[in-house]
Structure formats: C-alpha cells, structure tokens
C-alpha positions as CSV (number, residue, x, y, z in Angstrom):
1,X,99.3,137.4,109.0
2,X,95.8,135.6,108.0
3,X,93.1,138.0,107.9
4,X,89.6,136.5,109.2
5,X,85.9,137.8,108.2
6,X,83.9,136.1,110.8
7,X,80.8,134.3,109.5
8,X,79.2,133.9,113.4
9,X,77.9,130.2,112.6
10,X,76.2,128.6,115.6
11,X,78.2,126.4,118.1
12,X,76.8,122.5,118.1
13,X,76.3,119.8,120.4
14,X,77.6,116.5,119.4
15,X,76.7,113.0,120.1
16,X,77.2,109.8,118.9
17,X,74.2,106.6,118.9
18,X,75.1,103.4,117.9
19,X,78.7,104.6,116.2
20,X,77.0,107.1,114.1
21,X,77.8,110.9,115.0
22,X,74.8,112.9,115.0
23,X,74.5,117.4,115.7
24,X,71.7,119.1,117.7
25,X,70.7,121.8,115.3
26,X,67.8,124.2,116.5
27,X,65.1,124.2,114.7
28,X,62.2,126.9,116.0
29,X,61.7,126.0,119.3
30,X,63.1,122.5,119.7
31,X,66.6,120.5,118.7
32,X,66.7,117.8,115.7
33,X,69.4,115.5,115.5
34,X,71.2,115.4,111.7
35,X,73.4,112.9,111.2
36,X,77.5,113.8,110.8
37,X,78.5,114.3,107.1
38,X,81.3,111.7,107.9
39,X,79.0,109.2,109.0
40,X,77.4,109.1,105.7
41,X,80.9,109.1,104.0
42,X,81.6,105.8,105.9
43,X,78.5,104.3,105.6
44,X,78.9,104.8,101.9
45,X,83.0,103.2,102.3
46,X,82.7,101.2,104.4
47,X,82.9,97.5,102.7
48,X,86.2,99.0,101.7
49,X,87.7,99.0,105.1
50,X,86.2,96.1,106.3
51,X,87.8,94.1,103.4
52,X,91.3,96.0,104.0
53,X,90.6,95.1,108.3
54,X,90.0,91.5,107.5
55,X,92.9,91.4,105.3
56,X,95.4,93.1,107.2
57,X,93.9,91.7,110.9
58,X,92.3,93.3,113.8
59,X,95.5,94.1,115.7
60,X,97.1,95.6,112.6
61,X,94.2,97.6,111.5
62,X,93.8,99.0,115.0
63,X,97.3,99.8,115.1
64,X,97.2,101.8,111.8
65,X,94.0,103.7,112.7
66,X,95.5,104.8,116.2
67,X,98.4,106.2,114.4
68,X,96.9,107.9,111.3
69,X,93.9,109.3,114.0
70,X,97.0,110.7,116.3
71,X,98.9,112.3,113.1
72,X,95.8,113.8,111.5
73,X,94.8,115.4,114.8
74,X,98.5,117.3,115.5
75,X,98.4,118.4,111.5
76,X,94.6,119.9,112.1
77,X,95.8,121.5,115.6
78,X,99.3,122.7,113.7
79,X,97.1,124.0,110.6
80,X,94.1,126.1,112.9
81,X,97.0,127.8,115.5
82,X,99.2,128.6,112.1
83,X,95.4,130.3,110.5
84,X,95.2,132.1,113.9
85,X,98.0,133.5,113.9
86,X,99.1,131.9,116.9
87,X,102.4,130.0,118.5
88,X,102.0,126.6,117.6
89,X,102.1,123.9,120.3
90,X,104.3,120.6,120.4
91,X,103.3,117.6,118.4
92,X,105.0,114.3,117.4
93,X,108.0,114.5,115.4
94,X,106.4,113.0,111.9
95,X,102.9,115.7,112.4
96,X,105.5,118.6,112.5
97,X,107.5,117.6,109.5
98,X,104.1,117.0,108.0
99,X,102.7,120.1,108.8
100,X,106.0,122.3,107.7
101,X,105.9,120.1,103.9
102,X,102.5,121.4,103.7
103,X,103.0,125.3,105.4
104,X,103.8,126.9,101.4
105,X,100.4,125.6,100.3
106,X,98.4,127.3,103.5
107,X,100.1,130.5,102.5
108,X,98.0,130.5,99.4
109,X,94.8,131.1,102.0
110,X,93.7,134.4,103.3
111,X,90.5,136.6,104.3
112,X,89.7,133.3,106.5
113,X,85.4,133.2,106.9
114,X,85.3,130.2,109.1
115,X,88.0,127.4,110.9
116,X,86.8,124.3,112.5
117,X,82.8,125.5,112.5
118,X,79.9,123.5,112.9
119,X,76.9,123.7,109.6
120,X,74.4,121.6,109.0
121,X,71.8,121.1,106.1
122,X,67.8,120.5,107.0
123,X,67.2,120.2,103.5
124,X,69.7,117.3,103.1
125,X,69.2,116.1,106.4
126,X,73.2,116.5,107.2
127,X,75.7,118.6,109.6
128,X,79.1,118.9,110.1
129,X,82.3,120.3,110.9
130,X,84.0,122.3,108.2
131,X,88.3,122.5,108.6
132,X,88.2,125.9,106.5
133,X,86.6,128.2,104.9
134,X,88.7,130.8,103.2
135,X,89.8,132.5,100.3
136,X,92.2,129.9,98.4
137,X,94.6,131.8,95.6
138,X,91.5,134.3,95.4
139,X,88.7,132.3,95.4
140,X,86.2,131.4,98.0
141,X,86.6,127.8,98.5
142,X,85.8,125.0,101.2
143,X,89.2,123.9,102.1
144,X,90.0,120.0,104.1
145,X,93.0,119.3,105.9
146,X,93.9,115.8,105.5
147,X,97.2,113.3,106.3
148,X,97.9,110.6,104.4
149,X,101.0,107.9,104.5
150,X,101.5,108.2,101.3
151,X,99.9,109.9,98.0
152,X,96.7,108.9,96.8
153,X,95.3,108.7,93.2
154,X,92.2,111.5,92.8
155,X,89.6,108.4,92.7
156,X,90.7,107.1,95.9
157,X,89.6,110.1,97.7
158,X,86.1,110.8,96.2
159,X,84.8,110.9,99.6
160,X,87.0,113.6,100.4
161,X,85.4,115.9,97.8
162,X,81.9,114.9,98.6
163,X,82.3,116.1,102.1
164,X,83.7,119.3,100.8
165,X,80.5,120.0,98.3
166,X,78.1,118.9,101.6
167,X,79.5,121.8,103.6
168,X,79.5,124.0,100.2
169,X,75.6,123.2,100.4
170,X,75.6,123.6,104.2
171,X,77.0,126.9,103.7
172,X,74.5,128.1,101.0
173,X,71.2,127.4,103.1
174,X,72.4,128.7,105.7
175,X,74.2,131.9,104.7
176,X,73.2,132.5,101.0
177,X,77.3,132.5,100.2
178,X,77.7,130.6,97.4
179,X,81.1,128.6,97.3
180,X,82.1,126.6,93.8
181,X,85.8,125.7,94.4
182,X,87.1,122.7,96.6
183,X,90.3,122.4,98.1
184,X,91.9,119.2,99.4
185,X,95.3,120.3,101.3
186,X,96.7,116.3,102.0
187,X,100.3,116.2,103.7
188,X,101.6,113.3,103.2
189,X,104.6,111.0,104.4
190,X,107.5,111.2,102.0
191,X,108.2,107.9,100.4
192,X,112.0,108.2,102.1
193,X,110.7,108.1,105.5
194,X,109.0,104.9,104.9
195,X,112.6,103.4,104.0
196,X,114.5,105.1,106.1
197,X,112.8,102.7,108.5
198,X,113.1,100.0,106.8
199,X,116.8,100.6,106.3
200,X,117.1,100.8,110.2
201,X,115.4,97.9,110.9
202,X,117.2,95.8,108.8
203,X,120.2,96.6,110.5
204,X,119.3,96.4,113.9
205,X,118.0,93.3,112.7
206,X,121.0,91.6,110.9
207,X,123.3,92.9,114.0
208,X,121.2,91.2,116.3
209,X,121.2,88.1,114.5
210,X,125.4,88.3,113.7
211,X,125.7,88.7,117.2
212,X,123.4,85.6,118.4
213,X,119.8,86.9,118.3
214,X,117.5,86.5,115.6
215,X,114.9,89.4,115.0
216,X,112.7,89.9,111.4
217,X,112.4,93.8,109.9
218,X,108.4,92.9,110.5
219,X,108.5,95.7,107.3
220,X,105.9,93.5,104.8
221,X,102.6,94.3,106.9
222,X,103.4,97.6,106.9
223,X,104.1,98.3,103.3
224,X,101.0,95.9,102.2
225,X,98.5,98.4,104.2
226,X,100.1,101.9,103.4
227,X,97.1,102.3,100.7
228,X,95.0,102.3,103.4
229,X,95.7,105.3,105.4
C-alpha cells in the first residue's frame, strides 16, 4: 500500500489557442493564462519532428502518434490507479504488459505528495501538470511516467528532464518544498515484440503468396521510425 501526504495544490482550467495549451492560474482577484510547460518543450523540439514527419509521411506519422498517444495514456491511467491503491481498469494488451515491466520500479515510491496535479510558475511564466510527486528510494523527487517503443539514449530525452526541473521550480514558489532529484520512469516495448511481428508477418506473407496472393511484410517503415516514439 502507497501512503499519500496530500499537498492541496489548486485544480486548473485548461485551454488550448492556436495549438498551444495554456492554464488559468488566479492571480489576486483575476485569472492569467501561462502557457503549458509541454508547449514550451515542443516549441523548443519541434524542427525535430517536423524533419522525422516529412521523412516518414503524413499518414505514417499520424499513425505513429495515434498509437504512442493511446499507449502512453493506458500506462499513466495503469500507473495513478496502481499509486491509489485502487483495482486497475482494462487497457490494450501491449499498455498492460508495459505497465507490469515497469510495476518493480513504482514500488521504489512511497509517502506520495501529489499525482496528476496542476502547478504553475508566475515567475517563469509556466504551468503544468506534474505525473508524481513522491518519495523515490527515499528521496523527494519529481517523478514522469513515460512510454517509449524502444529505449532511448539519455540525450534524446533532454526535454524530459527539463519538464521535470520546471515542475521542481513550480513546486518551490509555490510551496517552499524544495525538490533536487528527477525521476524518469520510461516503459518501453521489448525489442522481441517488435520481431515477433515481423516474424508473423512474414509468414502470413510468404503463405499468401505460395498459395497465389502476393502481400509485402510492410515491416521497413516501421523499423525506420521506431527512434521517433
């Protein structure tokens, strides 16, 4: 069982202008709008992704998006009942298998502060959603749940730990709680899934063709834009 120490952070509106995600943070008597953490994180990424979108096409890219989007939003659902001590629901197949590779690394949280809570920064002109808050081995860190097809090299995912310190600061002007340790937890496809795939399409793909109907294994897009989720 997780133990929680409730930090009672506010509850904020969202709303996104021109694809950018902005919160409604009170500020005496009226609202301001700070722009999402995320957004800022993309703005700062995103001639990456539209290199890897022109490269890999429209259709692909959308494709690979949906499905990363679907499988990181069952592992975050998975992940907050499993810190609340509560039943999990029923997801897809591949965002329970993710979720149960990563369960002996959740274990190592306890004495929970805050799950899936809005901060925000007036100083830095930022807010955001935080995945965790919590004790990690110990030690007070700001803790992200991510999904990832496949493991990433620790300069890939920069971003991720510049999120992480803007919450730290969130957190700091807004409760005095100073937190100096970062936590990615990233569950990630096992390399054998990928070829299990593969393996089964290239035999549905050779039967088909022995027995008169010729199909391709359509498995080289794939593989060429697993960096990219």
């Amino acid at each position: 069982m997780f133990n929680h120490i409730d930090l009672n952070l506010p509850s904020l509106e969202r709303e996104t202008i021109d694809g950018v995600r902005y919160y409604k943070v009170p500020n005496q008597e009226d609202l301001i709008r700070l722009v999402s953490i995320t957004s800022v994180t993309s703005h700062f990424n995103k001639e990456i992704f539209v290199k890897w979108r022109k490269k890999v096409g429209e259709e692909e890219a959308n494709r690979i998006t949906k499905a990363a989007t679907s499988r990181g939003t069952d592992m975050h659902t998975l992940v907050e009942h499993h810190l609340k001590n509560e039943d999990l629901p029923k997801v897809q197949p591949i965002s329970d298998f993710l979720f149960k590779i990563s369960k002996s690394t959740l274990n190592n949280i306890n004495n929970i502060h805050a799950l899936e809570s809005s901060l925000y920064s007036k100083e830095l002109g930022i807010a955001g959603t935080v995945d965790c808050i919590a004790e990690y081995n110990g030690e007070l860190a700001i803790i992200d749940f991510k999904t990832s097809a496949k493991p990433k090299p620790e300069d890939w995912i920069e971003h991720y730990f510049v999120q992480c310190m803007a919450y730290g600061c969130m957190l700091y002007e807004m409760t005095g709680i100073m937190v100096k340790k970062l936590v990615i937890i990233m569950a990630c496809e096992a390399k054998y899934i990928k070829l299990l795939d593969k393996y089964i399409r290239k035999f549905v793909g050779d039967k088909l063709e022995q027995y008169g109907t010729k199909q391709g294994t359509g498995t080289s897009d794939r593989e060429e834009v697993s960096n990219a989720v």
